[in-house]
N, C-alpha and C positions, 0 to 999 in steps of 0.2 A: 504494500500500500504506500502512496505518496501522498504524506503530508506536510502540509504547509506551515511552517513555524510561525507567528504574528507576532511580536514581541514590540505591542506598541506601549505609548506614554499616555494614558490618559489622567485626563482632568477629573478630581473628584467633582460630582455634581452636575457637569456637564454632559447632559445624555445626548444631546442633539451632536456634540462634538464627537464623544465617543459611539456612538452607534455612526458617522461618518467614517473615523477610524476602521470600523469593525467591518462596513459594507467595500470600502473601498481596497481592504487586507482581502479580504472574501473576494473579491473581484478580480484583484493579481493573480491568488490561489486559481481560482478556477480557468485562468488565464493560461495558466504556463502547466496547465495538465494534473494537477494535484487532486486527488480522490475526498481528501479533508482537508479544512481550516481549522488549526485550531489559536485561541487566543485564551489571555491568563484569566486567573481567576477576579470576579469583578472587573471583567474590564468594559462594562456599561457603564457602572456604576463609581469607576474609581475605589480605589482602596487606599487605608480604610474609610467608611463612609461614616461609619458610627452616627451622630443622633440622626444625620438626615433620615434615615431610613426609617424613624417612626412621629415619619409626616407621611400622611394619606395621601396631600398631593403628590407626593416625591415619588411615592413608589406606585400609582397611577400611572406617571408618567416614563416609569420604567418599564411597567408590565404594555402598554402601548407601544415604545419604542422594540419590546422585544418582540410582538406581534407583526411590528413594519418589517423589522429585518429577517423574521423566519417567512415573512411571505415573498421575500425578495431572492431567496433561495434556491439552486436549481440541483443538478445533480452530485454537484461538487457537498459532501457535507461541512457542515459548520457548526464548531464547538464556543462558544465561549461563557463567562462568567456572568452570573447576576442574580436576582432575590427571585424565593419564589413564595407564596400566600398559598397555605392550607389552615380551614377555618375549623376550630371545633373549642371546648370552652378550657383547653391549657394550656398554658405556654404563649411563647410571643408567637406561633400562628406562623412566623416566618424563617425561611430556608435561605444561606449560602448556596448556591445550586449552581451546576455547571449545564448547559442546552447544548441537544445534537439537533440541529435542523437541516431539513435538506427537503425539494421538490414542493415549495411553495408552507409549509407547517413544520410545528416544533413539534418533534418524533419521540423527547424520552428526556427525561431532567434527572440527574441524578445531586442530591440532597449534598451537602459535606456533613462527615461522621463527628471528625473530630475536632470540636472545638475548644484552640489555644486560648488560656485565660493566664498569663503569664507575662510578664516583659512588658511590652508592650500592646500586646495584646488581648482584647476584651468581648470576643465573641459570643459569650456564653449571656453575655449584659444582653443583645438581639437576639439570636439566632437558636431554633431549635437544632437535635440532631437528626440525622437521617436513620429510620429506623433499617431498610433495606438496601444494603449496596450489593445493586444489579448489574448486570452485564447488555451490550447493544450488540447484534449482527447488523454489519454495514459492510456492501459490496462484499461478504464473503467473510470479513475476519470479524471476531466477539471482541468488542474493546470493554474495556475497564477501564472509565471514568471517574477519576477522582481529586479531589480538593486541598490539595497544599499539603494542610496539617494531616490528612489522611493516609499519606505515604509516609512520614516520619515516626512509624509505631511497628517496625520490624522486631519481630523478639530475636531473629538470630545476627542481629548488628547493633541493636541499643541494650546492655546492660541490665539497666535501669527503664521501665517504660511507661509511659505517664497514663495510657489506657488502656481499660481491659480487653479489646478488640483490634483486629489490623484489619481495615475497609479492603485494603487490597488481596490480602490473603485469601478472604470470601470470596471476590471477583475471580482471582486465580482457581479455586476449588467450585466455580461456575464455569471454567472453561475462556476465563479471558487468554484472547491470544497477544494483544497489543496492551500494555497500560500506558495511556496518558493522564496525565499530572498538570492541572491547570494551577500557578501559581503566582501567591503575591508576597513573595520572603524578602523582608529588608536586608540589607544588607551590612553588614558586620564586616573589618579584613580575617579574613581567614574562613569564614562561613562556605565560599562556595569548593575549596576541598572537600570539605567535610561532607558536603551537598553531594559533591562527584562520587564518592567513596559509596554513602550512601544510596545513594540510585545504583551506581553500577552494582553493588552487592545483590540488591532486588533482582535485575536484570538477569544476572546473571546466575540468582537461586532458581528462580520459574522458567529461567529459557527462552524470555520473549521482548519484544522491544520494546522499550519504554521511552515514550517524550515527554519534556517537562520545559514546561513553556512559562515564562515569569512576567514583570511586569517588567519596564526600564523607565527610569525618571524619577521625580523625587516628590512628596506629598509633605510638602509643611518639613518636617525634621527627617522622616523616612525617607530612605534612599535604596532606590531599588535598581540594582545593576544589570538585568538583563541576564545575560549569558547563560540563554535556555540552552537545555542538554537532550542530546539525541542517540540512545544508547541499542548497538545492534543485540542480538538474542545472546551473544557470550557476555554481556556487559561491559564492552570495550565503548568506550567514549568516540562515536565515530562524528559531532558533528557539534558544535557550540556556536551563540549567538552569539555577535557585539556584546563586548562590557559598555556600558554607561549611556547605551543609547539603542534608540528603535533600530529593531532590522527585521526580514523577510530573507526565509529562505526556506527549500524543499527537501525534506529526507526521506527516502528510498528507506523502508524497511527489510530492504532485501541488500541495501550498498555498503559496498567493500568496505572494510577498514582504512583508513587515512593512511599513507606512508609513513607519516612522522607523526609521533603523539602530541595531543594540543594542549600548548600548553593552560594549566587554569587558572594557578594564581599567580599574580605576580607582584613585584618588589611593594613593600607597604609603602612609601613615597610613591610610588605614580601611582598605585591604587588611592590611595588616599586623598591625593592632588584631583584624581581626574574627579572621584565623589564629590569631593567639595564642591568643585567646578560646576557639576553636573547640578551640586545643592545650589546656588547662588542665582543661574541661569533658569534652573525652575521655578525657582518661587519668584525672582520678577516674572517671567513670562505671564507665570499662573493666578499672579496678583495685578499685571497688567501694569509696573512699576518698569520706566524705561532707563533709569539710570539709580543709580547708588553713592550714598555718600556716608567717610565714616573720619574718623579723628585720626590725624600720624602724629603722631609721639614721638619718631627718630627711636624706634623699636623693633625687635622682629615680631611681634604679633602684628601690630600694624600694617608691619610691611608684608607679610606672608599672606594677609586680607587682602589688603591691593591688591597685590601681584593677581593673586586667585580669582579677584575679583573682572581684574583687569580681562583676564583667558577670556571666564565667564559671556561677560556683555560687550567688551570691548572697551582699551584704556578711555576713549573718548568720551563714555557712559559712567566712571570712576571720579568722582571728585571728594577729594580729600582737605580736610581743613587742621592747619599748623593753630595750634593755641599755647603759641608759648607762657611763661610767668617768669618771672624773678630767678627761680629755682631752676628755668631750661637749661639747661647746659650747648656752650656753642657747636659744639659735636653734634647733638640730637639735631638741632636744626640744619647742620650739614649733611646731616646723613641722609635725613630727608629729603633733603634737594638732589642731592644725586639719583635718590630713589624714583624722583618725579621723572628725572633725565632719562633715566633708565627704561622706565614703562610709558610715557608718553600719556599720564592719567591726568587728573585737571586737579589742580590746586590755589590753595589761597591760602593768607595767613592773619589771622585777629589774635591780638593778645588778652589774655583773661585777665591781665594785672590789675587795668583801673578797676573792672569792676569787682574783682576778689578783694581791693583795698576797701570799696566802699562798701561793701557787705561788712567785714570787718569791724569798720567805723560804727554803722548802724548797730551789731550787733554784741559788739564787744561792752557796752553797759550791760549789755542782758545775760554775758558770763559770769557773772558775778566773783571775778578777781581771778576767776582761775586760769593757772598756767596753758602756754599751749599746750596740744596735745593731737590725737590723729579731728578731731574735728575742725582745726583748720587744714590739715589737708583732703579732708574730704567735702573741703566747700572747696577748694580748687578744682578739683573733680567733679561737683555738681555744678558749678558754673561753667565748665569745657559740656556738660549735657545740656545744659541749656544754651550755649552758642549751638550746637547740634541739631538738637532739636527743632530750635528755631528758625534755623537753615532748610530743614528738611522739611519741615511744615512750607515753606517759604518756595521754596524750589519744585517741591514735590519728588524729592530723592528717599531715597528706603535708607534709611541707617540701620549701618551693618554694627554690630558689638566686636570688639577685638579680643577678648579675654579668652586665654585657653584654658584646660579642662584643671590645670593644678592651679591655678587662681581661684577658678570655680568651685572648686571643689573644697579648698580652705579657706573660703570667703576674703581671699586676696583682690578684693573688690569693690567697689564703692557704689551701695543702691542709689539708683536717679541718678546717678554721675557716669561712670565710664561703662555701668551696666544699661544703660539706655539704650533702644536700638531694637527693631523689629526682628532680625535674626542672628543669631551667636555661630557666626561660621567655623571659628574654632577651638566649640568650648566641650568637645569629644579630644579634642588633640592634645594630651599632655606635654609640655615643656620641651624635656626631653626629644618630644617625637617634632616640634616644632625646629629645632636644631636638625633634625634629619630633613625635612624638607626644603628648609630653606637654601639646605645644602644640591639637593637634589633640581631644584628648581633654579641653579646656578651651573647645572653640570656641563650646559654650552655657552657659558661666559655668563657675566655677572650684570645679575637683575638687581639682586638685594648686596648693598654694600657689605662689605668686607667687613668693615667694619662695626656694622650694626649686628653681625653675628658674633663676634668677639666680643664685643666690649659686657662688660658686667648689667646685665637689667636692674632697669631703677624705674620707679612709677615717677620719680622727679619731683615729688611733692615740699621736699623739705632739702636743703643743703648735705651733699657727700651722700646720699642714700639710697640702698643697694637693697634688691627684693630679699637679698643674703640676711638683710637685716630683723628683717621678721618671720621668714621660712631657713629649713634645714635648706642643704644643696640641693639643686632638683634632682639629681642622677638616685641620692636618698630617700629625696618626698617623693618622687614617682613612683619607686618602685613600694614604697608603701602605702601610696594609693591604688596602686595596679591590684597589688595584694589583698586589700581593704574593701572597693569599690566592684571589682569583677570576679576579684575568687570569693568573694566574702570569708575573709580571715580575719582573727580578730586578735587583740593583742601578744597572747602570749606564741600562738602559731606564728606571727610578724614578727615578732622578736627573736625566734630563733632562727629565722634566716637572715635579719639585717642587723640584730643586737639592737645598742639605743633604746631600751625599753620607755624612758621619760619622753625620748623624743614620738615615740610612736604613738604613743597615748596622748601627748600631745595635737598629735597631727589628729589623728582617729577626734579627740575632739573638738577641735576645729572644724573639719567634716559634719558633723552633726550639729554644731551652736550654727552652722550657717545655713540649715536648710529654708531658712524664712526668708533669706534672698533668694533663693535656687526657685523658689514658687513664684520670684517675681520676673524671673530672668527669661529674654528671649528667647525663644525657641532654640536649640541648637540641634546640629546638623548630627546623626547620628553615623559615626563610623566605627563604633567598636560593641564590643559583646552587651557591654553596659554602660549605657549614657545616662546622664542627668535629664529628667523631664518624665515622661507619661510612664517611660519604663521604668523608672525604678522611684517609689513612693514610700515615703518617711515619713512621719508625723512631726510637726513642727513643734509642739507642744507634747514633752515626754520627758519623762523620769528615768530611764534606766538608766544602768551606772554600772561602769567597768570596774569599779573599787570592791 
């Protein structure tokens, strides 16, 4: 059988865009001789849709759109994702469901079994389960249709298994001879090995070929890489889609093995670089925002935003504003400027001094004698959010947030000040890994100063002061956050791999007294196992104690 990979980007929300997507995939397919279409899961509907889906309008206008396109349908079949409505007096009534349509009507729905309640994901909040997974004969072979999380529950490849049931298993003990896998798995670096490993094991347990066709493009902070997998009946990897962008293409379930194995993943710098990229450029698109603006500091957070930003929309879409003070050091603003030279982004420069002084003035009767302390440098940094701001209001430019994931993470940050800003492009990316890129995005001559990778980080708030000053070293804090935040380790396991027991506890509570900023913080772009935001959820108001 030939089928047609679809591996597009769609819009949450947008059914008239994405049901175009889906007819005009369908229409290539059945173009160039392909037997099936198949496209990812929800790809009507965009993923994930969450509350839209319990508006009556919304999903009206789904279940009509999915009527237009199965009548539009001729011999070529067509699979793709979206909600289906069964009424009786339990449950939400509504189904994840995957459609085979073909020769004018929709032929066979099959339901998703298993619903992720985990990470980031909250299916279980919508969607019921599928009570029966069934099998389809089309043109001659039994496929086994199934939904993402429903192929991830193999007992002879997970350990550990999160349900009592494998969707697939059943379909194979029905005689399926193909399993396709419509999918919408964000993406994590390292996830889509793990991805390959898994499927090919399936493949090559049951003996049959399996496609698994994803989403590509990014929705708000999820980032979904594409790179659907096409595996012949030995579970040899004979065929992969574009990373980080739509593609089309045909697999032959009967076609040879590749020459050369392909490769999956590759270096975490250009994986990471292109995510971003990939993040920056969807959500303007997606928000209809045609240019970007964020703060340079003569930093490499800063500069690694730009840069990324630059890929993204294009330098001439990038404008950055210098807000130096008293405390700028004449380096940061040179670095900056070489930075501008470099990338060809747009720039300007306002000093925050007078007005930092007359805030000061006003405000300093109402200190009541007290020494300084970090609240006047955190009204330096709320008055650089408010030139921001008011630029971006002003202009109509998207402010991007510069803070990465170890700032984030021990509230090395200032709320309404340098956290302001509709989305947080590098605040998955810890310290450590921002020194890898920067590096890596200099590897054909230099974009980001030489300089500004060397020299000591400082937030510049106050005279001679280095982030040294208030954090352990990052190559220390990282990997005690890596330990903390993704393994979930906790003190005394943390300590016997880095020692520093005071500093760990330290750090670990730092982590914790700052979640009340992290509830306020832009979105950030997810690139690793565990980000800050929808996926991982702490109580802001809590008592436990490592003592």
């Amino acid at each position: 059988m030939k089928i047609a990979v679809c591996q597009i980007n769609p819009v949450i929300g947008d059914i008239q865009y994405n049901k175009k997507l889906i007819l005009e995939g369908y229409s290539r397919a059945a173009a160039s001789g392909a037997d099936l279409a198949v496209f990812p899961e929800m790809a009507l509907l965009g993923y994930p849709p969450l509350d839209l889906v319990e508006k009556r309008e919304f999903r009206e206008a789904v279940f009509s759109a999915i009527e237009a396109i199965a009548g539009l349908t001729g011999k070529t079949g067509l699979i793709f994702g979206a909600i289906a409505e069964e009424h009786d007096t339990i449950g939400t009534n509504l189904f994840n469901s995957g459609y085979l349509c073909f020769e004018g009507a929709v032929r066979f729905i099959q339901h998703k079994t298993l619903l992720p309640n985990y990470d980031v994901f909250d299916e279980m909040r919508y969607f019921e389960s599928a009570v029966h997974n069934d099998i389809f004969e089309f043109k001659g072979e039994k496929l086994g249709i199934s939904i993402c999380e429903d192929i991830w529950n193999d007992k002879d490849y997970w350990k550990q298994r999160l349900y009592p049931v494998d969707p697939v298993e059943r379909q194979i003990a029905q005689g399926a001879q193909i399993i396709i896998n419509i999918s919408a798995s964000p993406y994590s670096y390292g996830k889509r090995e793990e991805k390959r490993d898994m499927l090919s094991s399936i493949s090559q347990k049951y003996q049959v070929p399996l496609v698994y066709v994803c989403h590509a493009g990014c929705q708000t902070d999820l980032i979904f890489d594409g790179g659907s997998f096409c595996f012949g009946n030995t579970g040899q990897l004979v065929k992969m889609g574009k990373l980080f962008q739509e593609d089309f293409f045909v697999f032959d379930t009967h076609e040879a093995l590749p020459k050369k194995p392909i490769t999956v993943e590759r270096s975490f710098e250009e994986e990471v670089t292109d995510a971003l990229v990939l993040g920056i450029r969807d959500y303007c698109v997606k928000t209809s925002f045609k240019s970007v603006l964020l703060g340079l500091s003569g930093g490499i957070d800063s500069a690694i935003v730009s840069v990324l930003a630059a890929r993204a929309i294009g330098p001439e879409n990038v404008y950055t504003v210098m807000l130096p003070s008293v405390y700028s050091s004449r380096g940061s603003i040179v670095d900056s400027e070489k930075l501008i030279a470099n990338t060809g982004i747009q720039s300007l420069s306002v000093s925050i001094q007078p007005v930092f002084e007359k805030l000061l003035e006003v405000l300093t009767p109402y200190f009541g004698g007290k020494p300084a302390d970090v609240t006047e440098e955190n009204l330096q940094s709320r008055t650089r959010g408010l030139y921001l701001m008011a630029l971006s209001n002003k202009h109509g430019h998207l402010l991007l947030t510069t803070g990465n994931k170890s700032e984030v993470a021990t509230g090395y940050a200032t709320l309404y000040g340098d956290m302001c800003g509709a989305l947080a492009v590098i605040a998955d990316v810890y310290k450590t890994d921002i020194y890898a890129l920067a590096e890596y995005l200099n590897r054909e001559g230099e974009v980001i100063p030489r300089s500004i990778i060397t020299k000591p980080p400082s937030a510049e708030l106050r005279y001679d002061q280095t982030d040294q000053d208030s954090l352990p070293p990052y190559d220390l804090l990282d990997r005690i956050l890596k330990m903390y935040l993704e393994e979930n380790m906790e003190v005394k396991e943390i300590t016997s791999v880095v020692g520093e027991p005071e500093t760990v506890k330290r750090i670990l509570r730092l982590v914790d007294l700052n979640e009340f900023k992290r509830k306020q913080a832009a979105p950030a772009l997810r690139v690793s196992y565990k980000a800050f935001g929808y996926g991982r959820r702490f109580p802001i108001v809590q008592r436990w104690s490592r003592e």
